[in-house]
Biopython code that builds the backbone (N, CA, C, O; Angstrom):
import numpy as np
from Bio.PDB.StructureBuilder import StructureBuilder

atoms = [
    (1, "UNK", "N", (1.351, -17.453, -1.048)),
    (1, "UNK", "CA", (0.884, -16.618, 0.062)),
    (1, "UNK", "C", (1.769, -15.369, 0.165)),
    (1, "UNK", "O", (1.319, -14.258, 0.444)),
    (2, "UNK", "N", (2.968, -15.614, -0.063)),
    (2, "UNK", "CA", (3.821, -14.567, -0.141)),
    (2, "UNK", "C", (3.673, -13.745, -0.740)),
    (2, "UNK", "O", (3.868, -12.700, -0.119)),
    (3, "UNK", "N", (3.210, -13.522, -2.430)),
    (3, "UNK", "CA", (3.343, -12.670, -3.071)),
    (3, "UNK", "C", (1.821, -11.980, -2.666)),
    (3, "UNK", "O", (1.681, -10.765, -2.529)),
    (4, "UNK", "N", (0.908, -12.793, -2.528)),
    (4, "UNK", "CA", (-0.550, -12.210, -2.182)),
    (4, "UNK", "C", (-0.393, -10.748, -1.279)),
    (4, "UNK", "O", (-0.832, -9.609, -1.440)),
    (5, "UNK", "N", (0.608, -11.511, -0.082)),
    (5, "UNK", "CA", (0.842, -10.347, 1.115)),
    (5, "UNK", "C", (1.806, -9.173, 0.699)),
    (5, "UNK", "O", (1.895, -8.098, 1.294)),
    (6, "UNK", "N", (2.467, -9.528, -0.345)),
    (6, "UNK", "CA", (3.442, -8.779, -0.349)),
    (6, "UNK", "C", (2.858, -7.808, -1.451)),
    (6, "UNK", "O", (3.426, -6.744, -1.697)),
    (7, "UNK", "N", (1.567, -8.253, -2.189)),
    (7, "UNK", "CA", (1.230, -6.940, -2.838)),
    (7, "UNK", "C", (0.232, -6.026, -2.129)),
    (7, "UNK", "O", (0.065, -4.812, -2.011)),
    (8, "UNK", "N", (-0.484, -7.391, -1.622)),
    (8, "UNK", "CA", (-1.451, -6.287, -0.633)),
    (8, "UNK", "C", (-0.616, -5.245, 0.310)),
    (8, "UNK", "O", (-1.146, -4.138, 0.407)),
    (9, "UNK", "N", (0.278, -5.380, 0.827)),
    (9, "UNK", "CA", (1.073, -4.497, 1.654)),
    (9, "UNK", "C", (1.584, -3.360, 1.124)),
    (9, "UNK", "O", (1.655, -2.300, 1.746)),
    (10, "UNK", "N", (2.226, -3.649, -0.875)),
    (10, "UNK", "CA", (2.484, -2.901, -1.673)),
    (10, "UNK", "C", (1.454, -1.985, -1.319)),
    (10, "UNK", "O", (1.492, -1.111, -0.453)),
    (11, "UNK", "N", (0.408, -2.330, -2.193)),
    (11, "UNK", "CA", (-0.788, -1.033, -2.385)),
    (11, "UNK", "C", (-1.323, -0.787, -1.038)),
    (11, "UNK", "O", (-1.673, 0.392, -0.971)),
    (12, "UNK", "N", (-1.511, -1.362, -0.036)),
    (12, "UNK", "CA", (-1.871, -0.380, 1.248)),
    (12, "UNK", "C", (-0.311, 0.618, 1.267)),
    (12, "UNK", "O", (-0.577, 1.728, 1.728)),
    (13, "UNK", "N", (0.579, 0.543, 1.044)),
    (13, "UNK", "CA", (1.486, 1.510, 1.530)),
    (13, "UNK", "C", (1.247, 2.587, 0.284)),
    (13, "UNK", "O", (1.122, 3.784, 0.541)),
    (14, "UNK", "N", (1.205, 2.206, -0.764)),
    (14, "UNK", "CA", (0.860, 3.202, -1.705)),
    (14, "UNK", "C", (-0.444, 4.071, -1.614)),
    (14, "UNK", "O", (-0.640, 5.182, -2.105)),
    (15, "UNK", "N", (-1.235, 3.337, -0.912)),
    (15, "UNK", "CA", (-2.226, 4.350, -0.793)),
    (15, "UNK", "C", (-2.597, 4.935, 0.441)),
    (15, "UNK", "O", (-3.580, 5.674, 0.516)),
    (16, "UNK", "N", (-1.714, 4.594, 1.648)),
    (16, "UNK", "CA", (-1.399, 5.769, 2.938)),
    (16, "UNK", "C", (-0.445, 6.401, 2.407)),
    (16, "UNK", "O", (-0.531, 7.543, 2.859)),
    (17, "UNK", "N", (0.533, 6.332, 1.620)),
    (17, "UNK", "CA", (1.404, 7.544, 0.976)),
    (17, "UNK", "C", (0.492, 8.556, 0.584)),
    (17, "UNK", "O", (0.288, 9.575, 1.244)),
    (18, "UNK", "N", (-0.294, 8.154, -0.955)),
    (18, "UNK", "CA", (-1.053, 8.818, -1.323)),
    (18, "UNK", "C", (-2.421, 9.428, -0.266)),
    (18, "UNK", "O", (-3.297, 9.969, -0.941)),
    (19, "UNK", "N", (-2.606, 9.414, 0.747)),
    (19, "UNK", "CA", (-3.552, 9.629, 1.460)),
    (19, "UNK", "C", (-2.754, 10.984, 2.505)),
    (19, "UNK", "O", (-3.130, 12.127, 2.766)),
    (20, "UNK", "N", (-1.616, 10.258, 2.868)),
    (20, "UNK", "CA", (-0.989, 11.314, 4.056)),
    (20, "UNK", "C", (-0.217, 12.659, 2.532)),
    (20, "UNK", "O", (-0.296, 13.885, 2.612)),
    (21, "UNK", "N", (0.309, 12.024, 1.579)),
    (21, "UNK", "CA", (0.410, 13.267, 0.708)),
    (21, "UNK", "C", (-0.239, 13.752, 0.288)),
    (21, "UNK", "O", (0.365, 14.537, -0.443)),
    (22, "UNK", "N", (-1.813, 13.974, 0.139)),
    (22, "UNK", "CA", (-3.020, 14.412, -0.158)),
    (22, "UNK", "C", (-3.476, 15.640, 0.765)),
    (22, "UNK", "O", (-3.752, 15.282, 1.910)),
    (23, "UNK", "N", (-3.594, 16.801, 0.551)),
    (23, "UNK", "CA", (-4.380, 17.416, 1.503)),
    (23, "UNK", "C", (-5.519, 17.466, 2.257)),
    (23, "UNK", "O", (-5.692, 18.389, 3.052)),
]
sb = StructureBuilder()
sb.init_structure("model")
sb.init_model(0)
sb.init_chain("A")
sb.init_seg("    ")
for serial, (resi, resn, name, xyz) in enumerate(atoms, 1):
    if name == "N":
        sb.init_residue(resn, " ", resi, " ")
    sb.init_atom(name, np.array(xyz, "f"), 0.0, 1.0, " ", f" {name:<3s}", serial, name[0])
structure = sb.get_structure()
């Protein structure tokens, strides 16, 4: 369960990075 959450959390943060660094 851990790693499940802990990647999903990975790529949601990678892709509000990529979203708020996006114009």
């Amino acid at each position: 369960m851990y790693h499940c959450h802990i990647l999903e959390h990975a790529e949601r943060g990678m892709m509000g990075e990529l979203e708020l660094s996006a114009p």
